[in-house]
C-alpha positions as a printed NumPy array, in Angstrom:
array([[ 88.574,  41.409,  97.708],
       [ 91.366,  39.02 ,  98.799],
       [ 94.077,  38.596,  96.886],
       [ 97.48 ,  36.628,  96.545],
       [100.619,  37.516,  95.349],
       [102.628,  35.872,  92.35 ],
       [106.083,  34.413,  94.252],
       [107.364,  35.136,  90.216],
       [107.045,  38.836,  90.245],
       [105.672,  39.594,  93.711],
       [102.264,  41.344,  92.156],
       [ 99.04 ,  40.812,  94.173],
       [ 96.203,  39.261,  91.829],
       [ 92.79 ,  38.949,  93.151],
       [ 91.549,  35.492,  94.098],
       [ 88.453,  36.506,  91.409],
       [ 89.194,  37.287,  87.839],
       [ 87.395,  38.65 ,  84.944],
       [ 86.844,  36.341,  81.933],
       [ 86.359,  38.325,  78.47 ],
       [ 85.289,  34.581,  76.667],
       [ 81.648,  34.785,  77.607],
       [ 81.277,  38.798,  77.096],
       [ 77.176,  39.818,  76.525],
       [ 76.063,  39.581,  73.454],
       [ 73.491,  41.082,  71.369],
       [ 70.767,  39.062,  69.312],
       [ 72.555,  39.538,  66.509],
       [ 75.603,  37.659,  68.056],
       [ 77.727,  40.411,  68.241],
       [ 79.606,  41.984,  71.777],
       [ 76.982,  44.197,  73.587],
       [ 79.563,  46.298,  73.847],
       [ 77.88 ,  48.785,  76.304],
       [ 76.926,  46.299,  78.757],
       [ 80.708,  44.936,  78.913],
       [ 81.891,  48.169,  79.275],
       [ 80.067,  48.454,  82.388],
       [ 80.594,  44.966,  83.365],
       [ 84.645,  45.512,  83.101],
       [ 84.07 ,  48.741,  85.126],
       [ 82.351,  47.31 ,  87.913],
       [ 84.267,  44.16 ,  88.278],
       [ 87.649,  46.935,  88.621],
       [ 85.606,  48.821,  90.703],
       [ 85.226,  46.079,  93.199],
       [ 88.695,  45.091,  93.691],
       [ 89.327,  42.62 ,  90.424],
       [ 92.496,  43.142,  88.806],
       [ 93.068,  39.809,  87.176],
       [ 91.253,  40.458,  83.153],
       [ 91.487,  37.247,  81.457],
       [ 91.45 ,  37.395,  77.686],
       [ 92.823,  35.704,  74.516],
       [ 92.975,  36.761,  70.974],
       [ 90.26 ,  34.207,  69.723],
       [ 87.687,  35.298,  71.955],
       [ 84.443,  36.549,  70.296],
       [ 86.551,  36.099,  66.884],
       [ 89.42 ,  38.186,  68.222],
       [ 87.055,  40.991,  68.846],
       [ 86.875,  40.937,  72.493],
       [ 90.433,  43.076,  73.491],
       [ 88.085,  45.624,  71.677],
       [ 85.73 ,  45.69 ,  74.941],
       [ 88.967,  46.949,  76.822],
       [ 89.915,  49.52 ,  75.262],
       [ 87.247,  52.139,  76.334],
       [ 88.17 ,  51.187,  80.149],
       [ 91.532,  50.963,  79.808],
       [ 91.716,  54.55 ,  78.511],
       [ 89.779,  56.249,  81.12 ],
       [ 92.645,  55.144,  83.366],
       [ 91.478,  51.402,  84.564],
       [ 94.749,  49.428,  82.82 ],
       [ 96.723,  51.201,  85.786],
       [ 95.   ,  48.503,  88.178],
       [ 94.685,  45.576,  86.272],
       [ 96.843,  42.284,  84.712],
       [ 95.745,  40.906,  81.488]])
């Protein structure tokens, strides 16, 4: 992963981020939440520490998808 440092507060973001505004979604138009869950995972996994997000997203329910990741330790690594 390649990354390149903020000259504001010297952190190193990776050149690739992670959107949360087109999450997977179920047929009943709701956050798959399972299969974000792994796709937030893997994209930390492989070097992306750059999680784009916004409160409207998937009508302000997407920061929900984080939570599980974050708490088993993957917020150390990341910028939102």
């Amino acid at each position: 992963m390649l990354y390149r440092k903020v000259p504001k507060n010297g952190n190193d973001l990776s050149v690739l981020g992670f959107e949360c505004m087109h999450l997977p979604m179920k047929e009943n138009r709701t956050i798959d939440e399972e299969r974000a869950i792994r796709q937030i995972k893997y994209a930390i996994d492989q070097g992306v520490n750059f999680i784009g997000t916004a409160r409207p997203y998937h009508l302000k329910k997407a920061l929900l998808s984080l939570g599980e990741p974050f708490a088993a330790g993957y917020r150390e690594t990341t910028r939102i």
